[in-house]
RODO-2510 file (C-alpha; in nm, 4 decimals, decimal comma):
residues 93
     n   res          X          Y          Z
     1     x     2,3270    -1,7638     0,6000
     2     x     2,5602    -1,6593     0,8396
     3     x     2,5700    -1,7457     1,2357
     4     x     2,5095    -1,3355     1,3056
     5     x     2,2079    -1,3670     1,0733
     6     x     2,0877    -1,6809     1,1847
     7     x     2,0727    -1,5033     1,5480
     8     x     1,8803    -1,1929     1,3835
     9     x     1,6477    -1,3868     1,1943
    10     x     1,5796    -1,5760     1,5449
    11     x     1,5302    -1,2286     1,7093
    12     x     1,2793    -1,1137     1,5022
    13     x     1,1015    -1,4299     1,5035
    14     x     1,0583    -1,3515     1,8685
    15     x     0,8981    -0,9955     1,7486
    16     x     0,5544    -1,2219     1,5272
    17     x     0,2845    -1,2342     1,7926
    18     x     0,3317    -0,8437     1,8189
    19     x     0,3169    -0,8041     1,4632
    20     x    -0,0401    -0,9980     1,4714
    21     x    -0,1405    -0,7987     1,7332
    22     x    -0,0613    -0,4803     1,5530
    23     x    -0,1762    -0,6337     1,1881
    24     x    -0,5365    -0,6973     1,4558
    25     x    -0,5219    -0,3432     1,5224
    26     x    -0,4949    -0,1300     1,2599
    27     x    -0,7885    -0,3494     1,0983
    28     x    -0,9698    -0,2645     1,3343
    29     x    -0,8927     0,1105     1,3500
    30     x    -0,9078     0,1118     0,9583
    31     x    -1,2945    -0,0345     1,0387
    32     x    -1,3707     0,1860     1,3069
    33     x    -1,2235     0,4734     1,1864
    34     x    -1,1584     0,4642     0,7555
    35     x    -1,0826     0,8082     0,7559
    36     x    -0,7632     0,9313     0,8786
    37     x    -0,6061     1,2194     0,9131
    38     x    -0,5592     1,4795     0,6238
    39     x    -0,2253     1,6578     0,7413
    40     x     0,0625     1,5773     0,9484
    41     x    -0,0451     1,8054     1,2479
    42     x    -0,3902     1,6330     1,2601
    43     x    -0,2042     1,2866     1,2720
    44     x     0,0306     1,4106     1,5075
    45     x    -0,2361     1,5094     1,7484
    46     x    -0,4328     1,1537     1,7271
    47     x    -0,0620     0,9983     1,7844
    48     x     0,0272     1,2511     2,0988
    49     x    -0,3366     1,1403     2,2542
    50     x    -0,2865     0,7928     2,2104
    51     x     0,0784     0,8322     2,3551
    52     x    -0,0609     1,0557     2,6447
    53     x    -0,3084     0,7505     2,6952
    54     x     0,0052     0,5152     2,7467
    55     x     0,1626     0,7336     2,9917
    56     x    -0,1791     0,7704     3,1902
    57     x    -0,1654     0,3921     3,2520
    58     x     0,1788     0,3739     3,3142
    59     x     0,1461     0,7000     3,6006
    60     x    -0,1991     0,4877     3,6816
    61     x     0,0195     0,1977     3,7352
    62     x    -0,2489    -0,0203     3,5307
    63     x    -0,2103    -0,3439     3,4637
    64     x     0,0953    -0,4193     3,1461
    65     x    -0,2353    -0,5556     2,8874
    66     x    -0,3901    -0,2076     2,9343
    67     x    -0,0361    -0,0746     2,8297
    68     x     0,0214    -0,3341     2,5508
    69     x    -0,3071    -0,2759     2,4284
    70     x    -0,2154     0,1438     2,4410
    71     x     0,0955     0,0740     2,2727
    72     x    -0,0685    -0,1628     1,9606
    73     x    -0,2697     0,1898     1,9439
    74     x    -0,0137     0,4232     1,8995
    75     x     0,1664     0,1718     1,6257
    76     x    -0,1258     0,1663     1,4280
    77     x    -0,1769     0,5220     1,4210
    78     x     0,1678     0,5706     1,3389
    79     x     0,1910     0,3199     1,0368
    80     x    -0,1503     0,5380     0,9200
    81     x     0,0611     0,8299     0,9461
    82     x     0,3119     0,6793     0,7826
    83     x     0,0762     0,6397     0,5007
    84     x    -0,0490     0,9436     0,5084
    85     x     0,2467     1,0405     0,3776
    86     x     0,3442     0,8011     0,1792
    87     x     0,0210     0,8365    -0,0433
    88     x     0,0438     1,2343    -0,0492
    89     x     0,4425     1,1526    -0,1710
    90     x     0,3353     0,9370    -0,4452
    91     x     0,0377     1,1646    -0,5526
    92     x     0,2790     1,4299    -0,6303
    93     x     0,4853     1,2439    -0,8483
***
């Protein structure tokens, strides 16, 4: 392993607890809500309110957990939309 890699290995080390965080909430959005969206504009609307939530806390000036906790949101609902279409690609085939 190289120094460069070395450094980016470090660097994403530095990204874990957020990963955790975001693996603890899409469980719990998978438990709370199992079924997602069927289309891409139904996703994209549950992703635009759960951005528009982030930006009402920032304009709120609320305190940064409120934000990080808006943010872990917004990841999880984009790695479900992600899926989304993932799955639909690898039904077709």
């Amino acid at each position: 392993m190289n120094t460069d890699d070395k450094i980016i290995k470090n660097k994403i080390t530095e990204y874990k607890p957020i990963i955790n965080d975001l693996i603890d909430e899409l469980t719990y959005a998978i438990e709370k809500h199992p079924r997602f969206a069927t289309n891409d504009h139904e996703a994209l609307s549950i992703l635009m309110e759960e951005v528009g939530e982030v930006a009402k806390d920032v304009n709120d000036k609320k305190d940064s957990e409120f934000i990080d906790k808006e943010l872990l949101q917004v990841a999880a609902v984009s790695i479900r939309h992600i899926k989304m279409i993932r799955d639909k690609k690898q039904n077709e085939v």
